[in-house]
C-alpha positions in Angstrom: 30.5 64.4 149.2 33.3 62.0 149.6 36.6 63.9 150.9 39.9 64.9 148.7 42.1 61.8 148.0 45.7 62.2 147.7 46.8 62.5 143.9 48.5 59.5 142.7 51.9 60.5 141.1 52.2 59.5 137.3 55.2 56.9 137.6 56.9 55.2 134.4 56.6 51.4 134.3 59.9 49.7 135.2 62.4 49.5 132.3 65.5 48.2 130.8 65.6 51.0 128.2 67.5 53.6 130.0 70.4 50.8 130.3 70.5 49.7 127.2 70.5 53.5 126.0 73.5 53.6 128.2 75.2 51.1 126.8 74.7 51.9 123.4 76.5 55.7 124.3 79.2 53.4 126.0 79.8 51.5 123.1 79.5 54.8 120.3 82.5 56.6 122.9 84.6 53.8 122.8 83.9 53.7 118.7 85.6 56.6 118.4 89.1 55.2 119.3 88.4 51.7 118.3 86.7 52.2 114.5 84.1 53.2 112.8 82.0 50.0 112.7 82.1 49.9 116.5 80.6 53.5 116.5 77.7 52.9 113.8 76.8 50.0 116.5 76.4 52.1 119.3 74.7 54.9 117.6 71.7 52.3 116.3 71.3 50.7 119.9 71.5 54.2 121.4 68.6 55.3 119.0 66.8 52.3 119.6 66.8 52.0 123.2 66.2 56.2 123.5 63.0 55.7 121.4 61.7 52.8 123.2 62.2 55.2 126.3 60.8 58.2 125.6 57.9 56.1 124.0 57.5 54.3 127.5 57.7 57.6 129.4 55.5 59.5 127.2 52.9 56.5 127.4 49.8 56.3 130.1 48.8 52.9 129.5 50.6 51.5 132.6 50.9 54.4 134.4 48.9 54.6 137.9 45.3 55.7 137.1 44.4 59.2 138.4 42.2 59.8 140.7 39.0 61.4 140.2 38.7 65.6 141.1 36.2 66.0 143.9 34.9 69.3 144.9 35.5 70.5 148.3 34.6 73.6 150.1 37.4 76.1 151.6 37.4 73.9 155.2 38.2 70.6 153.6 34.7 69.3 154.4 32.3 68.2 151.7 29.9 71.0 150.2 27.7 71.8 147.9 28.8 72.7 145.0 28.8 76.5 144.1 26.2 77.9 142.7 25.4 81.1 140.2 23.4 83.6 140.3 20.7 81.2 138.8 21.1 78.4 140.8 23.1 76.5 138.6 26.8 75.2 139.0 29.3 78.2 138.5 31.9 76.0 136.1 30.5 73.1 134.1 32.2 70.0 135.8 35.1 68.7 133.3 35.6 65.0 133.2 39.2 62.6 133.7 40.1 63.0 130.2 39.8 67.1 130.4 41.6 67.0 133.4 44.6 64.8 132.6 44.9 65.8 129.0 48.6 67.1 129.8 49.5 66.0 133.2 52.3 68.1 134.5 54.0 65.0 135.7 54.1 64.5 132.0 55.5 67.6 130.9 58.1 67.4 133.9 59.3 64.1 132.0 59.7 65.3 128.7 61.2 68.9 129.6 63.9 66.8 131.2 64.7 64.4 128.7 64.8 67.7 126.3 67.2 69.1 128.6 69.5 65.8 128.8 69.6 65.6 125.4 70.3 69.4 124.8 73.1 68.6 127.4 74.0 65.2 125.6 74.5 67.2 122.7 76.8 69.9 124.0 79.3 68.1 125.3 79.0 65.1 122.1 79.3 67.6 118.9 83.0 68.8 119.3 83.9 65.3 120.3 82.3 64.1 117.2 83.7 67.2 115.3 87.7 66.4 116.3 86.9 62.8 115.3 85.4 63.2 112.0 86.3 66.4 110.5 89.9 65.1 110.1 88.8 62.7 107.3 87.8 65.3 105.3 90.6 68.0 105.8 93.4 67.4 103.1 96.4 66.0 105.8 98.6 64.8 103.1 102.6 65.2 103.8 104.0 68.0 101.6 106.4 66.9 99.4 110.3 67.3 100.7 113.0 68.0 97.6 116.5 66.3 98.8 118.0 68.2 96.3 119.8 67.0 92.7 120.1 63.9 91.6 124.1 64.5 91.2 123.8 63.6 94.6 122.5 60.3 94.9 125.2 57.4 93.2 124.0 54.5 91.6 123.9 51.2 93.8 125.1 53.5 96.7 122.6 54.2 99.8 122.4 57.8 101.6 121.1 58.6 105.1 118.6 62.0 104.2 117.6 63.6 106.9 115.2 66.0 106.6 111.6 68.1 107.5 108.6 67.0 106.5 107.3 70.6 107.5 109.7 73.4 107.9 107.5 75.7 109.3 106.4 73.4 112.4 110.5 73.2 113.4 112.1 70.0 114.2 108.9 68.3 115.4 108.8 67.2 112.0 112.5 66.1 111.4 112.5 62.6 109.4 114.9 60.1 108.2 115.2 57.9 105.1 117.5 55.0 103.2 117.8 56.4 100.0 119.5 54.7 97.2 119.4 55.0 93.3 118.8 51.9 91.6 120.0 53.5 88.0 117.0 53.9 85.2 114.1 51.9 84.6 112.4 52.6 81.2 114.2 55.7 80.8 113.3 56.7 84.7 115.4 57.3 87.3 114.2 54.0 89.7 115.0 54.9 93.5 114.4 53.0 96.9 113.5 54.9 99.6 113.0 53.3 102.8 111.6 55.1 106.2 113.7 54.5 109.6 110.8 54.0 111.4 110.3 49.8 112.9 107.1 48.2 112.1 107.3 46.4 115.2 107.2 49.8 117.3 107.9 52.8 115.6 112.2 52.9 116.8 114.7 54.7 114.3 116.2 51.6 112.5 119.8 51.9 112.1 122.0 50.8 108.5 124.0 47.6 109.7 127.2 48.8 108.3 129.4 51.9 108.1 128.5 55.7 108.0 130.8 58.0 106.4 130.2 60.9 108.4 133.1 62.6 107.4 131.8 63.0 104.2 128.3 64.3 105.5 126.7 67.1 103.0 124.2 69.3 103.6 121.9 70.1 100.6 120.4 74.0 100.4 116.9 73.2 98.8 113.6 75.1 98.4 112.5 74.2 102.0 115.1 73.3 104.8 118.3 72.2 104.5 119.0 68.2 103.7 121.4 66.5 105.2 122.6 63.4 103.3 125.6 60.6 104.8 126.7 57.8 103.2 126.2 54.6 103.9 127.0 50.8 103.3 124.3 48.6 104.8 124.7 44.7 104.9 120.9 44.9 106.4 118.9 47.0 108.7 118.4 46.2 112.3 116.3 47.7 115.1 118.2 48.4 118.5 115.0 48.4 120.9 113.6 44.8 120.3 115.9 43.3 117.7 114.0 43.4 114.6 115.9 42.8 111.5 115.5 43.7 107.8 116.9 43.5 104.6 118.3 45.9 102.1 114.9 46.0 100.2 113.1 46.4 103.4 111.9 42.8 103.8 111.5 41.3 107.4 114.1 38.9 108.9 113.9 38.6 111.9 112.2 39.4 115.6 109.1 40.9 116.2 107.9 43.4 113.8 105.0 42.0 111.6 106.0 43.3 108.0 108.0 45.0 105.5 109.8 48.9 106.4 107.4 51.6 105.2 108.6 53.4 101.9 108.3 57.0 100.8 106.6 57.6 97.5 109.2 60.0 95.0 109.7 62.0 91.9 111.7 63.3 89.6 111.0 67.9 89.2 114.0 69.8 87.6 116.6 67.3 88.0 115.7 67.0 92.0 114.4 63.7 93.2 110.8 64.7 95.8 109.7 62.9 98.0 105.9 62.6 98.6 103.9 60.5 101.0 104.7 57.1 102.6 103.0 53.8 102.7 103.1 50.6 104.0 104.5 47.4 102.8 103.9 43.7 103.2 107.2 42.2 101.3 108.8 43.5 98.3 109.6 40.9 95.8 112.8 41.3 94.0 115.6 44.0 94.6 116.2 47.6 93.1 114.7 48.6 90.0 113.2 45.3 89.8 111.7 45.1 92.8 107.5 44.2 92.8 106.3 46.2 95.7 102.2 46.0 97.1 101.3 49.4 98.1 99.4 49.7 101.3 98.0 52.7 103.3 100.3 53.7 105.7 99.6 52.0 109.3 101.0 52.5 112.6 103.8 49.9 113.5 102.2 46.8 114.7 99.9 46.5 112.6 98.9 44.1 109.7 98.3 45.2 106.3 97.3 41.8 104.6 96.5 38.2 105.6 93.8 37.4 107.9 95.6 39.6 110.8 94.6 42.7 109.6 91.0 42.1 110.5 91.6 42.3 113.8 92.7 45.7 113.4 90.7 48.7 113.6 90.8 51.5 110.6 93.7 53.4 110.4 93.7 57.2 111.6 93.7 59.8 108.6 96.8 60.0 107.9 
């Protein structure tokens, strides 16, 4: 009998799978803070690339042959085969197929990718969860009563201060340009303009005087409103210079469009406030105005023109 040769391991032909499979987790990961698009695109190539692997690894076709079983005896030397109590062989002799039906290099392969991707998983579903579940948990702003309309002049602007949400404390302390543009239709019209820049997010300041003498604060249902007259010629930003309007409308310097606005209404004689959006440029002043509603983006950011693609899709809000 020919002597034992050494068993041949069961190697996986060389591949560019496992890179691209890389790169398409690479890309989901960075999807996640860039947009949704960019995440769809690294979950196909991820897919793609992991099938074509596991396909190649779980494949014999260019693996190294095995090598046929011989029979030794106990010394190492070549014997006769073992024989029964009839002469014959004691096992019946089992053929390549038999014997590499389920080669354990095989079985070492796939237990491992199992475990990778039990691991893979782990440590992906609560970064998946904090990224998704928040579209489809109600995060809208609670709306903020500044108390009665007594208190709002027509044609005169206020400075409202006030909390989004009283119960998370001064965290949520916000400020608005509020002033009443008489009735339109029978409806008290109001223009309410956020403090926040589009450029960078700095408190925007009224460009004329504040009567803080004659500062009132408001008891309502939720915290306390404070309210200050004002007489703006403009609005002006004192970190980069950007300048505004009374309607809202950029001037001047670096941010790229209008002041965001606050949406309101009328309850029991109070004027609400609700939830805020973006604008482009409002057209027209006061009750007249012709204002294009936007979702509300982070400052910097476009919300029409071709500028906008080039921006991923806004956090929920």
């Amino acid at each position: 009998m020919e002597p034992r040769r050494p068993s041949q391991p069961h190697l996986p032909p060389p591949s560019l799978w496992p890179i691209g499979f890389a790169v398409g987790v690479a890309i989901l990961l960075l999807g996640l803070v860039v947009g949704w698009g960019i995440v769809l695109l690294g979950a196909l190539l991820a897919v793609a690339f992991g099938f074509l692997w596991v396909r190649d690894l779980a494949s014999d076709e260019d693996a190294v042959p095995p090598t046929r079983r011989y029979e030794l005896d106990p010394l190492g030397a070549g014997a006769a085969p073992a024989v029964g109590a009839r002469g014959e062989a004691a096992l019946p002799p089992m053929d390549d197929e038999e014997i590499e039906t389920y080669p354990r290099s095989v079985f070492l392969e796939l237990s491992t990718l199992g475990l990778g991707a039990l691991i893979g998983g782990l440590i992906t579903a609560p970064v998946l969860g904090f990224a998704v579940l928040p579209a489809f948990i109600d995060q809208e702003e609670d709306a903020v009563d500044l108390g009665p309309l007594d208190n709002f002049p027509e044609g005169q602007w206020r400075i409202a201060t006030f909390m989004e949400n009283p119960a998370e404390g001064e965290v949520t302390r916000r400020t608005a340009y509020v002033r009443y543009n008489g009735d339109l239709k029978g409806v008290p019209s109001f223009t309410v303009i956020s403090n926040h820049c589009a450029h960078l997010g700095c408190p925007v300041q009224p460009g004329g005087p504040i009567t803080e003498e004659q500062k009132k604060e408001v008891k309502t249902e939720g915290a306390p409103v404070t309210l200050i007259p004002t007489q703006p010629a403009a609005f002006s930003c004192p970190c980069h210079g950007g300048a505004y309007d009374t309607e809202g409308n950029r001037t001047s310097g670096p941010p790229v469009r209008a002041l965001d606005r606050y949406e309101f209404s009328i309850r029991g004689g109070n004027l609400w406030l609700g939830t805020s959006y973006s604008v482009s440029e409002v057209d027209g002043t006061g009750k007249d105005a012709t204002i294009t509603k936007y979702q509300r983006m982070y400052p910097g950011e476009h919300v029409d023109g071709i500028e906008q693609v080039l921006y991923p899709l806004p956090a929920p809000q």
